[in-house]
C-alpha positions as CSV (number, residue, x, y, z in Angstrom):
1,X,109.0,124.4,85.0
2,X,108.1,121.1,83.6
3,X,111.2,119.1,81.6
4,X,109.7,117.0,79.1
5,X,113.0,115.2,78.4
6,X,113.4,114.6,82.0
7,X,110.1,112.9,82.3
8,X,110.7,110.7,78.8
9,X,113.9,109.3,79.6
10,X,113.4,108.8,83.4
11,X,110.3,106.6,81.9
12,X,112.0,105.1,79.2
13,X,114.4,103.5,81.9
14,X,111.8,102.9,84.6
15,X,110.0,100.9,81.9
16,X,113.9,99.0,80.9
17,X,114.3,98.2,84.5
18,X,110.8,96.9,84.5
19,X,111.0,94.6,81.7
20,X,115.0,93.8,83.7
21,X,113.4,93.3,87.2
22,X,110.7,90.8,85.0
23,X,112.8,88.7,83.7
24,X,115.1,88.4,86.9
25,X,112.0,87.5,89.1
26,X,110.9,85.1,86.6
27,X,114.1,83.5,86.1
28,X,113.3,81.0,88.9
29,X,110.1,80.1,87.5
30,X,107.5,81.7,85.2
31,X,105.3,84.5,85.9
32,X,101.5,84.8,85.6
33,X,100.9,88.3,83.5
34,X,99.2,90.1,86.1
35,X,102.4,89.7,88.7
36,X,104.6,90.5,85.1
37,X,102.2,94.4,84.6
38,X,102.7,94.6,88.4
39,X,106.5,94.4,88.0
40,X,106.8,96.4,85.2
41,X,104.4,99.5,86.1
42,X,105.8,99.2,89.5
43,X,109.2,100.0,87.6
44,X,107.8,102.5,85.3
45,X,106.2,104.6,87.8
46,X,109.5,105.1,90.1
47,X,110.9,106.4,86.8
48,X,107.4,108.7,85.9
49,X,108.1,109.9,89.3
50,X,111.6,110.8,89.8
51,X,110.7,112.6,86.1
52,X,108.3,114.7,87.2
53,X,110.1,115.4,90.5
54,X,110.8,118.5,91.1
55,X,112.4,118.2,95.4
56,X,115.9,119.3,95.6
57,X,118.3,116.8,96.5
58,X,121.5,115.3,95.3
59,X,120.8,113.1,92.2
60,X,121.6,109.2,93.8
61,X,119.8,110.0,96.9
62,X,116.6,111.6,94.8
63,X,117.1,108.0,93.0
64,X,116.8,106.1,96.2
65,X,114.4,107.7,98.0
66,X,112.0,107.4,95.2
67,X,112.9,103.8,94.5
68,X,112.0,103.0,97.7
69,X,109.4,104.6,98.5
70,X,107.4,103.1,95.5
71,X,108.8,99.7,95.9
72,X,106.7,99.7,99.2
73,X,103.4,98.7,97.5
74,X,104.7,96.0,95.9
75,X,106.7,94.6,98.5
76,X,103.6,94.6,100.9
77,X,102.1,92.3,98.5
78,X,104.9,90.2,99.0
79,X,104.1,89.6,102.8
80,X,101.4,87.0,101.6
81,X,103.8,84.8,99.7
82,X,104.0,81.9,102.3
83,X,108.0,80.9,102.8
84,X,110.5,83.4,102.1
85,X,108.4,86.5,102.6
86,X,110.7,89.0,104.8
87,X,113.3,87.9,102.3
88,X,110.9,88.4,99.3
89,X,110.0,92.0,100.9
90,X,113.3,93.1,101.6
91,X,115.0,92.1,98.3
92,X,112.0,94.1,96.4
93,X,112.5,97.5,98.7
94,X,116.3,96.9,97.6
95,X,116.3,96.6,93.8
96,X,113.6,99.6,93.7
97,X,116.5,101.5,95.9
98,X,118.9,100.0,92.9
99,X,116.6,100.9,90.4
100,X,115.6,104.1,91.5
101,X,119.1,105.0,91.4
102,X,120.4,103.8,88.0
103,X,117.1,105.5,86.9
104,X,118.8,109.2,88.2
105,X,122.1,108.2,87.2
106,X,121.2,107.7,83.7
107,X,118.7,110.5,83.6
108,X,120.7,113.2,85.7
109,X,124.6,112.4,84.9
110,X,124.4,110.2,81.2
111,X,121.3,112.5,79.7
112,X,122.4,115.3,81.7
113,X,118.7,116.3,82.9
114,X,118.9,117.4,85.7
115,X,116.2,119.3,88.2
116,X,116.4,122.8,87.4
């Protein structure tokens, strides 16, 4: 059974950490708007996900599995950044780990909507 709530608020927050994980990564420097939608819908869609979820898991490791696993994308793109790019890679598969698991804590324990 689909839960409409769960899907809105896990959203809501994926699209709050978004706009978060934004403004941290261009605290440094500025970001050109395509690297800024990146962030953001990269953000957004751990939350649509862990929403629409449905696997059977403890809530914070639901969170950072997800999180993870859809940070991967974005930080392959990150192995093309000359410098720093290990670092770069790591630190993105990280916060989407952190994100994906404030994302459940909010949605599963604040909101109380859990998988059923």
């Amino acid at each position: 059974m689909v839960n409409t709530k769960r899907i809105i608020i896990a959203t809501i927050f994926g699209v709050i950490f978004g706009i978060v994980c934004w403004w941290l990564a261009s605290s440094s420097a500025p970001t050109v708007w395509f690297m800024a939608l990146s962030i953001i819908l990269s953000r957004t869609l751990i939350g649509f996900v862990i929403g629409i979820s449905v696997l059977k898991m403890e809530w914070w490791l639901h969170g950072i599995i997800i999180g993870a696993l859809f940070s991967l994308p974005m930080a392959l793109n990150t192995l093309f950044i000359p410098g720093n790019a290990v670092y770069i890679f790591l630190a993105t598969i990280v916060m989407g780990i952190i994100y994906g698991f404030l994302i459940e804590l909010f949605t599963t324990v604040v909101f109380k909507q859990g998988v059923k």
